[in-house]
FIPATOR-69075 format. One record per residue (C-alpha): y, x, z; residue in one letter; residue number from 1. Coordinates in Angstrom, 2 decimals. Each point is the difference from the previous one (the first is absolute). Layout:
<sites>
@y Y; x X; z Z; aa a; i NUM
...
</sites>
This chain:
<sites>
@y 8.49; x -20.68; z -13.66; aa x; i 1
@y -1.69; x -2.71; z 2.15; aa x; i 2
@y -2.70; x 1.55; z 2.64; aa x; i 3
@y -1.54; x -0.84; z 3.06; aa x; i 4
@y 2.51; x -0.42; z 3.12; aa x; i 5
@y -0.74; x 0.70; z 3.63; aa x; i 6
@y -2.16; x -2.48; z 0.95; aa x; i 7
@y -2.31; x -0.25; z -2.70; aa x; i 8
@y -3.42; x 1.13; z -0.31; aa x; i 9
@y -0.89; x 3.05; z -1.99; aa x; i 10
@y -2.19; x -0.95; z -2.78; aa x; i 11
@y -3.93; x -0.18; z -0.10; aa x; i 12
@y -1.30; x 2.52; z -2.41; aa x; i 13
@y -3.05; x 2.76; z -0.26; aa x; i 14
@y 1.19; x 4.04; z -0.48; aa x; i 15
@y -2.69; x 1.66; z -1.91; aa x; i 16
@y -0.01; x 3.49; z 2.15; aa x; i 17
@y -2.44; x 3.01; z -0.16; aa x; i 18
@y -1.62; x 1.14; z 3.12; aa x; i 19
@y -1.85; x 3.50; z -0.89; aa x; i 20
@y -1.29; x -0.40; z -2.95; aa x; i 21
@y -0.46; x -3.95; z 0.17; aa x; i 22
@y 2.30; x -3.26; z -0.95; aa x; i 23
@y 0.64; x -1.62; z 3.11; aa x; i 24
@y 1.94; x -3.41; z 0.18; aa x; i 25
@y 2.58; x -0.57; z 2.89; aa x; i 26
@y 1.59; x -3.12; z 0.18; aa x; i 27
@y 3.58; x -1.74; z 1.44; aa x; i 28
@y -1.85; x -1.50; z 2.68; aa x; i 29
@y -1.97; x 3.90; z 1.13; aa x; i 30
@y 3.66; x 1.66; z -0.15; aa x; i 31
@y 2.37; x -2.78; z 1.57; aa x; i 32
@y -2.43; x -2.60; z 2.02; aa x; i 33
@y 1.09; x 0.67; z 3.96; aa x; i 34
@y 2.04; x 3.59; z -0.65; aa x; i 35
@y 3.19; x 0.64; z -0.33; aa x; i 36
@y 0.81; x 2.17; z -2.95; aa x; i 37
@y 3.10; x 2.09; z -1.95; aa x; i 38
@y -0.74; x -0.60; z -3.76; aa x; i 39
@y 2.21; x 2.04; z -2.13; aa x; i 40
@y 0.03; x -0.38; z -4.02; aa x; i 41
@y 1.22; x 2.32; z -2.59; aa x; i 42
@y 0.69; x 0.57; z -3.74; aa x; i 43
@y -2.87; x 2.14; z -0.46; aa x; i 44
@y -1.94; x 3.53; z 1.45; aa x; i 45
@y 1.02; x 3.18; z -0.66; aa x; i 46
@y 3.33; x -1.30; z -1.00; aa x; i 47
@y 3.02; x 2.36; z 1.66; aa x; i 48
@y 1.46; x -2.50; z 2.30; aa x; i 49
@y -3.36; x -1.31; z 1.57; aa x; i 50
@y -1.24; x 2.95; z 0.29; aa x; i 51
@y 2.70; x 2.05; z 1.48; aa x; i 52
@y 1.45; x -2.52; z 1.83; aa x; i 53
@y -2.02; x -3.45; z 1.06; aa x; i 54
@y -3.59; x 0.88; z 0.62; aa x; i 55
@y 1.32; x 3.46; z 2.20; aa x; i 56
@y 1.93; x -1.44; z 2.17; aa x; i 57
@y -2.63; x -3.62; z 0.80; aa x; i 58
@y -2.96; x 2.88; z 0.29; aa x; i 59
@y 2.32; x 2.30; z 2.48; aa x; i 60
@y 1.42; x -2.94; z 2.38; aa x; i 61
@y -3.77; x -1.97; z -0.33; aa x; i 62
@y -0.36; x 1.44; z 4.16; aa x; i 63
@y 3.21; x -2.00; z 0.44; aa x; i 64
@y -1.11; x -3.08; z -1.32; aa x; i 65
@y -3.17; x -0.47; z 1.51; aa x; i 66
@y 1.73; x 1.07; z 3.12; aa x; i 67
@y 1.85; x -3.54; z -0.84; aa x; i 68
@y -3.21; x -1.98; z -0.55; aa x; i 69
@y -0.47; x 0.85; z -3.95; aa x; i 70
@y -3.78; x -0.86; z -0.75; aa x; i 71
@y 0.97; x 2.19; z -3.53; aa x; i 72
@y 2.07; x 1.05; z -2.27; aa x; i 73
@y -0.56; x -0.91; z -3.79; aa x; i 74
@y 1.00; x 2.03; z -3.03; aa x; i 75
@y -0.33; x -3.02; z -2.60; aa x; i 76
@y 0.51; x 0.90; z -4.24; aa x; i 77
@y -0.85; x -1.27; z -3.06; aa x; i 78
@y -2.65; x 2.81; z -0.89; aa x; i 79
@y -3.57; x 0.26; z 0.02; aa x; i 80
@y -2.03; x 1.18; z 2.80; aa x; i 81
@y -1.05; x 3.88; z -1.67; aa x; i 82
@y 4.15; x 0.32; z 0.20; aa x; i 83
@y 0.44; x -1.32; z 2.59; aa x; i 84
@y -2.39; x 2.03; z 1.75; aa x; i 85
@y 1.15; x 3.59; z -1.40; aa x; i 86
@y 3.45; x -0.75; z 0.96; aa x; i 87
@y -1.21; x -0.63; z 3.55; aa x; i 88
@y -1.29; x 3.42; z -0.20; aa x; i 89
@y 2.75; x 1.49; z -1.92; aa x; i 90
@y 2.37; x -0.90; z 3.15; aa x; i 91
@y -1.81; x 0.82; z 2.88; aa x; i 92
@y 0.27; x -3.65; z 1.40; aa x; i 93
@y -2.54; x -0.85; z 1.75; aa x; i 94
@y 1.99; x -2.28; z 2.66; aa x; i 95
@y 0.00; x -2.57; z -2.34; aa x; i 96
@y -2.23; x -1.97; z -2.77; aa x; i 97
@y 0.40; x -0.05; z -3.26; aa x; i 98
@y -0.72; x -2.91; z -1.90; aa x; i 99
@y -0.63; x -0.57; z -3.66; aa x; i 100
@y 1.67; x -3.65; z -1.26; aa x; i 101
@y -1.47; x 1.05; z -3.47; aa x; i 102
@y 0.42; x -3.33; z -1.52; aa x; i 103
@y 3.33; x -0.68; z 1.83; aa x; i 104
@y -1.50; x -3.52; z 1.27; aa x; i 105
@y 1.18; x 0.68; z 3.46; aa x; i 106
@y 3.68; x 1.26; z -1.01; aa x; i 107
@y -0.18; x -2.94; z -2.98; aa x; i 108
@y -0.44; x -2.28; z 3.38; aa x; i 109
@y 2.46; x 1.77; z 1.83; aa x; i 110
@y 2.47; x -1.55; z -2.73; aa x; i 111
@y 0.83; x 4.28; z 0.10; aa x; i 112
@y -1.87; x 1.10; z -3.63; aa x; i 113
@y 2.45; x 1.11; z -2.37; aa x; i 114
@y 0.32; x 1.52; z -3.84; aa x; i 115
@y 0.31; x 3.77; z -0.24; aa x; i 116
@y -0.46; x -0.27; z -2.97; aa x; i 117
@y 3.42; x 2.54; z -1.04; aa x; i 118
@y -1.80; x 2.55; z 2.10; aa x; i 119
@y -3.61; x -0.39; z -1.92; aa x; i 120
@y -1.29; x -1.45; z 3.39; aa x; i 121
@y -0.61; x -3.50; z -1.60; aa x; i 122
@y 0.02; x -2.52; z 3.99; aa x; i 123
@y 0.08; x 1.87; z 2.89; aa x; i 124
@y 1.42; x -1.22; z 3.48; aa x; i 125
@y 3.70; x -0.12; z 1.02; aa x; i 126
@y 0.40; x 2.49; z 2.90; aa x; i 127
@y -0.38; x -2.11; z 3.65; aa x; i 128
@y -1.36; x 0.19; z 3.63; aa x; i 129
@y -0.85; x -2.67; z 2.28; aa x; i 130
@y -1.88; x -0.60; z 3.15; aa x; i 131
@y -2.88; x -2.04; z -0.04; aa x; i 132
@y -1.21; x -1.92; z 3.03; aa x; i 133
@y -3.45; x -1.67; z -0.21; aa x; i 134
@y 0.47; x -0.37; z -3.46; aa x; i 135
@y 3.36; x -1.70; z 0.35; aa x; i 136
@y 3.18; x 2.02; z -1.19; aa x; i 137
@y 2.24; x 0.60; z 2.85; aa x; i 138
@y 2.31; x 1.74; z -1.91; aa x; i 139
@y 1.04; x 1.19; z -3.47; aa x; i 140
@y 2.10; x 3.31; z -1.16; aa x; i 141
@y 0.32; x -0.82; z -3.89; aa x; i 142
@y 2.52; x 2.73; z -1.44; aa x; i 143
@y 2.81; x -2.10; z -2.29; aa x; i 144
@y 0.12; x -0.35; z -3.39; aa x; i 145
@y 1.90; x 2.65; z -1.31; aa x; i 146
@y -1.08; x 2.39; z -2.87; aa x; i 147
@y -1.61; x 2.59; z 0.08; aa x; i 148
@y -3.01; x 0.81; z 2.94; aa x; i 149
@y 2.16; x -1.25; z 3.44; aa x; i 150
@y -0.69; x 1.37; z 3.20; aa x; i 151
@y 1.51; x -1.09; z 2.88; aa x; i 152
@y -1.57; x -2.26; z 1.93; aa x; i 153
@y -3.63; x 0.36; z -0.31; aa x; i 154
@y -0.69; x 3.42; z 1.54; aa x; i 155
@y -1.51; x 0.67; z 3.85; aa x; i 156
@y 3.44; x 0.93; z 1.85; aa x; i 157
@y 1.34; x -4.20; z -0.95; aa x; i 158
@y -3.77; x -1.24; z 1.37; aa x; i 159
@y 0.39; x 2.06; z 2.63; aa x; i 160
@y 3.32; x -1.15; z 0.83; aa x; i 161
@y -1.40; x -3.58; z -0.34; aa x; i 162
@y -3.25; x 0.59; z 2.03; aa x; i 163
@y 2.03; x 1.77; z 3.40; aa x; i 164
@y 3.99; x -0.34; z -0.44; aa x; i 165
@y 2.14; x 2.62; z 0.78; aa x; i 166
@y -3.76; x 2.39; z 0.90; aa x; i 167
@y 1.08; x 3.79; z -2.00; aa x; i 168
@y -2.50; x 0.91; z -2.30; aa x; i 169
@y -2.40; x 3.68; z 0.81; aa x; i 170
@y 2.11; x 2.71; z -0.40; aa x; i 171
@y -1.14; x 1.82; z -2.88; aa x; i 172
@y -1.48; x 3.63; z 0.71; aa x; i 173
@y -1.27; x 2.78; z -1.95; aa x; i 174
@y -0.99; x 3.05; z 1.20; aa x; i 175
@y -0.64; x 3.22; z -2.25; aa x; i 176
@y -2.84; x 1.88; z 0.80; aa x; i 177
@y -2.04; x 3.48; z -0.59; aa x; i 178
@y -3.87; x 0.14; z 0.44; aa x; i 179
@y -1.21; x 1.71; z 3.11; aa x; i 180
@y 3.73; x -0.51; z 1.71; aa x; i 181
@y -0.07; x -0.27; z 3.59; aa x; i 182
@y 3.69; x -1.42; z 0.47; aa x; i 183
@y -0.97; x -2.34; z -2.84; aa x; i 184
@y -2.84; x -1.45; z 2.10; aa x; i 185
@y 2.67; x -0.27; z 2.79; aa x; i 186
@y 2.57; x -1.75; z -1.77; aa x; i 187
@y -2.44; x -2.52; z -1.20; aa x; i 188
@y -1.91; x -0.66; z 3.76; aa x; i 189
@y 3.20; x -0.41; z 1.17; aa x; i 190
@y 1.62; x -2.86; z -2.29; aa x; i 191
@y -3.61; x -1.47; z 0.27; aa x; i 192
@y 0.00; x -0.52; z 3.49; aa x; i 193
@y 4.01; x -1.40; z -0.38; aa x; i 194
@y -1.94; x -2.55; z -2.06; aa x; i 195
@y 1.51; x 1.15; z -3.17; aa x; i 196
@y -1.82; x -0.27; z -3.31; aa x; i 197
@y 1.19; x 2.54; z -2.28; aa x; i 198
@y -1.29; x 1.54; z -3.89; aa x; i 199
@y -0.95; x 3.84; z -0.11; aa x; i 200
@y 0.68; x 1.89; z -3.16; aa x; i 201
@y -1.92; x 3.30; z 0.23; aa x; i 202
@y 1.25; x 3.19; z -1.95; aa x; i 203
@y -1.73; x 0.22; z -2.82; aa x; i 204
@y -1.06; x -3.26; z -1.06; aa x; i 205
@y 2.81; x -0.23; z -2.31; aa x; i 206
@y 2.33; x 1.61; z 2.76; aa x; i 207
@y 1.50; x 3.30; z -0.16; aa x; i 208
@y 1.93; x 2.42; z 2.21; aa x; i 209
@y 2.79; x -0.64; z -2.85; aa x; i 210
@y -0.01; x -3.80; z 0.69; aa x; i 211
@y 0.09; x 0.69; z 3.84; aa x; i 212
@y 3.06; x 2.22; z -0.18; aa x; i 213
@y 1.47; x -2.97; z -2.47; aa x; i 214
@y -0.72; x -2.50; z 2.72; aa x; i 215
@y 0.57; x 1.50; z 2.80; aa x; i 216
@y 1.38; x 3.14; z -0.11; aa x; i 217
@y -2.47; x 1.59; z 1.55; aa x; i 218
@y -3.53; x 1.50; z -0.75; aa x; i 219
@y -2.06; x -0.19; z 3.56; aa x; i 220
@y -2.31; x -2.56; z 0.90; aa x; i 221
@y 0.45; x -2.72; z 0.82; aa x; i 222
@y 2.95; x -2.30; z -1.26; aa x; i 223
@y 0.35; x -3.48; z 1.24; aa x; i 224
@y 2.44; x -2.55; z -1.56; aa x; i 225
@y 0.30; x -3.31; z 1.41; aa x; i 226
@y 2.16; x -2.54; z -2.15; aa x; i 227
@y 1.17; x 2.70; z -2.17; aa x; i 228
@y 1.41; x 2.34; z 2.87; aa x; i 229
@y -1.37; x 3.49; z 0.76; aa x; i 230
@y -1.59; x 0.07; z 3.63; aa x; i 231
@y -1.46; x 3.38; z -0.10; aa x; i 232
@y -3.22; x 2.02; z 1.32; aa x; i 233
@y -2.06; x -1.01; z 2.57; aa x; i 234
@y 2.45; x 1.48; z 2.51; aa x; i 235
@y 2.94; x -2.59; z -1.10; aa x; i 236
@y -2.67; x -2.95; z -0.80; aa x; i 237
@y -1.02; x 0.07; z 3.66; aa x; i 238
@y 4.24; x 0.46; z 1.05; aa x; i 239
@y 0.97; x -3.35; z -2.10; aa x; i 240
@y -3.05; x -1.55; z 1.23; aa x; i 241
@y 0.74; x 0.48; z 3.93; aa x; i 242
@y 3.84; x -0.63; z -0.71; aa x; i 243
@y -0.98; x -3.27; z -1.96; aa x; i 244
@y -2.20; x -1.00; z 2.98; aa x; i 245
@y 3.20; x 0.83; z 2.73; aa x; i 246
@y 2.17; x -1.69; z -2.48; aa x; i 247
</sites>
């Protein structure tokens, strides 16, 4: 597969996009001219790896890159704009733009489009990330040529890694709540102000007392997790955080 190295420039073509209710044309130049911007490019939406994995983890860490001087990050697949836009919505990502390559001209120039055809997907793009600087590719994550869908190489943690070596990605938080909870407010003020971003899952939207004594062995309010280990309440958020700030 022969694509475009580091070095080269991306190539020059017109994404048919809808704004409201209206077509509106966006161009290489609008998207890369003077910024410096993550592209990653993927199989298809709604597929189980993309969405699961690579468009979660670009939209939760998009704070970190433009903390690293990332103009924008790009969600790039061969789809039209009406999909494109529903997955968008679908996810909850609104860190990052999705972009419709409906006629795969700019993945075709990319050297990246590709037959799907086993899968009924007819030529979609290989999966790949690369920063973009002014227009000019400054570096490229293609995933090797192996069968099936690889995944290795193109997801946020490796351009992270590239952007700020040896920087540890946000710790990832979650913190169960109840409506109207007091110590729940607590718990969250507190790993706000430690500068902590963190996703609240609130009993009963599609969590039950049952899936918090599952989790967490426990049924009071509230549980914080960060990177899969069980903090506590509000009482042992506010411990870890003062004994992480001694520390």
């Amino acid at each position: 597969m022969q694509h475009l190295q580091t070095g080269d420039r991306v190539p020059e073509v017109t994404f048919k996009t809808r704004k409201g209710h209206e077509w509106a044309d966006v161009t290489s130049a609008d998207l890369f001219d003077g910024r410096r911007v993550v592209v990653f490019s993927l199989p298809g939406a709604f597929t189980p790896t993309c969405s699961s994995a690579h468009v979660p983890r670009y939209n939760q860490l998009a704070d970190t890159f433009s903390q690293l001087g990332v103009d924008e990050i790009v969600c790039l697949s061969v789809n039209d704009a009406f999909v494109m836009d529903q997955w968008q919505k679908d996810q909850q990502a609104w860190n990052i733009r999705f972009l419709p390559d409906g006629n795969g001209a700019f993945t075709q120039g990319m050297g990246l489009l590709v037959d799907k055809d086993e899968l009924g997907f007819g030529r979609r793009s290989w999966r790949y990330a690369m920063v973009v600087n002014d227009g000019v590719i400054e570096q490229m994550f293609v995933e090797p040529q192996e069968p099936g869908d690889p995944f290795h190489v193109s997801d946020a943690d490796t351009v992270l890694a590239y952007l700020a070596p040896g920087r540890a990605a946000p710790a990832d938080v979650t913190v169960f709540t109840r409506a109207g909870c007091g110590h729940c407010a607590r718990a969250k003020r507190a790993l706000s102000a430690a500068g902590l971003a963190f996703e609240e899952l609130e009993l009963g939207s599609g969590i039950s007392d049952r899936t918090m004594r599952a989790v967490a062995g426990a049924t009071t309010f509230p549980q914080v997790f960060v990177n899969g280990q069980r903090i506590g309440g509000a009482d042992d958020v506010e411990a870890w955080l003062a004994e992480d700030r001694a520390a």
